[in-house]
N, C-alpha and C positions, 0 to 999 in steps of 0.2 A: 762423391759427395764434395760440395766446393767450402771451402774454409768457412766462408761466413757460416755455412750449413753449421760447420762441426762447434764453431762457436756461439751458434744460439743459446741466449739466457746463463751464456757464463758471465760473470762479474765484471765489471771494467779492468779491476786490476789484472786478471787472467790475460782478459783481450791487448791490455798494453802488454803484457809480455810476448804476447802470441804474433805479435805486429813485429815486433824484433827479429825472434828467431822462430815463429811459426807452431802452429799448432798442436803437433807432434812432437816436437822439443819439448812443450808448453808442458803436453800430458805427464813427459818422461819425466820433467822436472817435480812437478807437482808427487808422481808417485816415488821420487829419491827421499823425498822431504817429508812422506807423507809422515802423521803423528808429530809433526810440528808447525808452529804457525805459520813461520818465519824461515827466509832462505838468506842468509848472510851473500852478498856478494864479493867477493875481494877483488885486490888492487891486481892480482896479475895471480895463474892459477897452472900450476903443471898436469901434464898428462894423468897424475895422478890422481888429484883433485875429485872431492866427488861429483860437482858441477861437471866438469869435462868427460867425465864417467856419465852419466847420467845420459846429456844431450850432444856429446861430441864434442870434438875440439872448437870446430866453426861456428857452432851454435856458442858455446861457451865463451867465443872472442867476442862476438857481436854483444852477448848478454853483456858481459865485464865489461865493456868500451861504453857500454847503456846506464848501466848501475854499479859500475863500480861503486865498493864504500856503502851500499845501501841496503836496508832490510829488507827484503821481497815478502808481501805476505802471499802466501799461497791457499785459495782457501779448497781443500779435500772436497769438502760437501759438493760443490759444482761438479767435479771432474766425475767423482762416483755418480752422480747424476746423468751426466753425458754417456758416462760409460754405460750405463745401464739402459738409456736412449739408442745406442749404438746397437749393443748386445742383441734388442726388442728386434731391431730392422733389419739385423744381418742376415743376410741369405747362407744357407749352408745347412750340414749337420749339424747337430747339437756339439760333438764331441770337435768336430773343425773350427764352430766357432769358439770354442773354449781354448784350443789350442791356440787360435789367432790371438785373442784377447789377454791370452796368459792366465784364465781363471779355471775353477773346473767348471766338469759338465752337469752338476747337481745346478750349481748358480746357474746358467745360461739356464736352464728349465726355469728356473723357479724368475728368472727376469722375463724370461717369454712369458709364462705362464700369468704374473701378473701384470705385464701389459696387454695383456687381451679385453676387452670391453665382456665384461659377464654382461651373456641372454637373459638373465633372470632380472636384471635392471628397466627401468622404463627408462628414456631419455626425455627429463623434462622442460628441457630446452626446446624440441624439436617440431615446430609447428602444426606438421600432416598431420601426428597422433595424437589422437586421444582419448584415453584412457578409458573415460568414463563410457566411451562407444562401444568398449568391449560387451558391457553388463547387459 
């Protein structure tokens, strides 16, 4: 899946981080912080750091050289969105994709299960059908 992919209908401010140190980073980051708006960045940050924890040392230099001094807002809702978009498309078992993602295997069901288009729906968008030709 190519970047732009993984980044469809994330925020601007997402995509300018993710242009930095890349999309992956981007997620890591987003779930160190999650339950807060805001990711403080500082002027210079050790190995210990939770930023450097999070996305790596290399990521962490590029970030701070970018925002040093500044608030990052991070916003959750997107990323659980993607993630859940992700989750929908993955090939595999239930329980490998859960493993992959880090969540369990009850979620990956219940994300598959409601991304599946219900038969019981009509599509009324869809030009060819209609409805009333059934009766």
């Amino acid at each position: 899946m190519s970047e732009l992919a993984i980044m469809r209908d994330w925020p601007s401010s997402l995509i300018e981080i993710a242009e930095v140190i890349g999309p992956g980073a981007t997620l890591n980051l987003v779930d160190a912080f999650r339950g807060t708006d805001y990711c403080y960045i500082p002027h210079q940050a050790g190995p210990e750091h939770k930023i450097v924890q999070a996305i790596g040392p290399t990521a962490a230099a590029k970030l701070i050289e970018r925002y040093r001094g500044e608030k990052l807002y991070l916003p959750v809702l997107a990323v659980t969105r993607h993630r859940k978009r992700l989750i929908a498309t993955a090939e595999g078992k239930t329980s490998e994709v859960a493993v992959m993602f880090g969540v369990s295997a009850r979620w990956v069901r219940e994300v598959r299960q409601a991304s599946r288009p219900d038969d019981r729906q009509i599509d009324m968008f869809h030009p060819d059908e209609d409805p009333a030709a059934d009766q």
